[in-house]
C-alpha positions as CSV (number, residue, x, y, z in Angstrom):
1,X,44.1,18.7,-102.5
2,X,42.1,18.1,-105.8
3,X,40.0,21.4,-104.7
4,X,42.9,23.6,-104.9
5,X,44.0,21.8,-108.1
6,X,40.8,22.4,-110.0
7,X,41.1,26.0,-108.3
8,X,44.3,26.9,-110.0
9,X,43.1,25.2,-113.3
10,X,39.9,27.2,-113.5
11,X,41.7,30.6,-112.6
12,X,44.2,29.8,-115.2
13,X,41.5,28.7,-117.7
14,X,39.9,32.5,-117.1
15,X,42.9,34.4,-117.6
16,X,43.6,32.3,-120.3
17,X,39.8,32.8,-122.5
18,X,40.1,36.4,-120.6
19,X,43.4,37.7,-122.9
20,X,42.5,35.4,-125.8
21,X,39.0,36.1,-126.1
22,X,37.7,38.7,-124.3
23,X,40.4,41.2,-124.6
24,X,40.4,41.6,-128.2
25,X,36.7,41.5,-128.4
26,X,36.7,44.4,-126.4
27,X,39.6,46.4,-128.2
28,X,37.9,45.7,-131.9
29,X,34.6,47.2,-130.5
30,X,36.4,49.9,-129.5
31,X,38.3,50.4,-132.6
32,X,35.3,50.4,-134.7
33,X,33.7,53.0,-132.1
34,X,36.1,55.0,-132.6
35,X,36.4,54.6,-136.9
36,X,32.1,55.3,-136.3
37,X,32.4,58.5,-134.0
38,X,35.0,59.8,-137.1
39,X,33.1,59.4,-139.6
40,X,29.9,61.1,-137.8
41,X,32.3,63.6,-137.0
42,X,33.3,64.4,-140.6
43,X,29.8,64.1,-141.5
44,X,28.7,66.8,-138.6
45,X,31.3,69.4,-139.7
46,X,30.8,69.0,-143.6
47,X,27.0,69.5,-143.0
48,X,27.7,72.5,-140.5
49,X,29.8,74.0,-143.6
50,X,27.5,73.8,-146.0
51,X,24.8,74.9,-143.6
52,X,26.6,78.0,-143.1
53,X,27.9,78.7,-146.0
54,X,24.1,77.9,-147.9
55,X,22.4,80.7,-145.2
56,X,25.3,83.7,-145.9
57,X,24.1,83.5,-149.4
């Protein structure tokens, strides 16, 4: 009985660090990914315009 007590304690502990913890770990890594990959992206395309427009003259 104290087996499937400790179970059910341990699975809720999990779930419990897992959408506390883990969760929005993972979605703040993401979101500053994603703010990164903009920004190199802005970067690539003003670079790629002034490339271009540098080499027409």
């Amino acid at each position: 009985m104290s087996r499937v007590v400790m179970l059910v304690l341990g699975a809720i502990l999990g779930l419990f660090v897992l959408f506390t913890f883990l969760l929005p770990l993972l979605a703040g890594l993401i979101k500053i990914a994603l703010i990164i990959g903009v920004v190199a992206l802005i970067v690539f395309v003003a670079v790629t315009v002034v490339g271009k427009s540098r080499s027409s003259q």
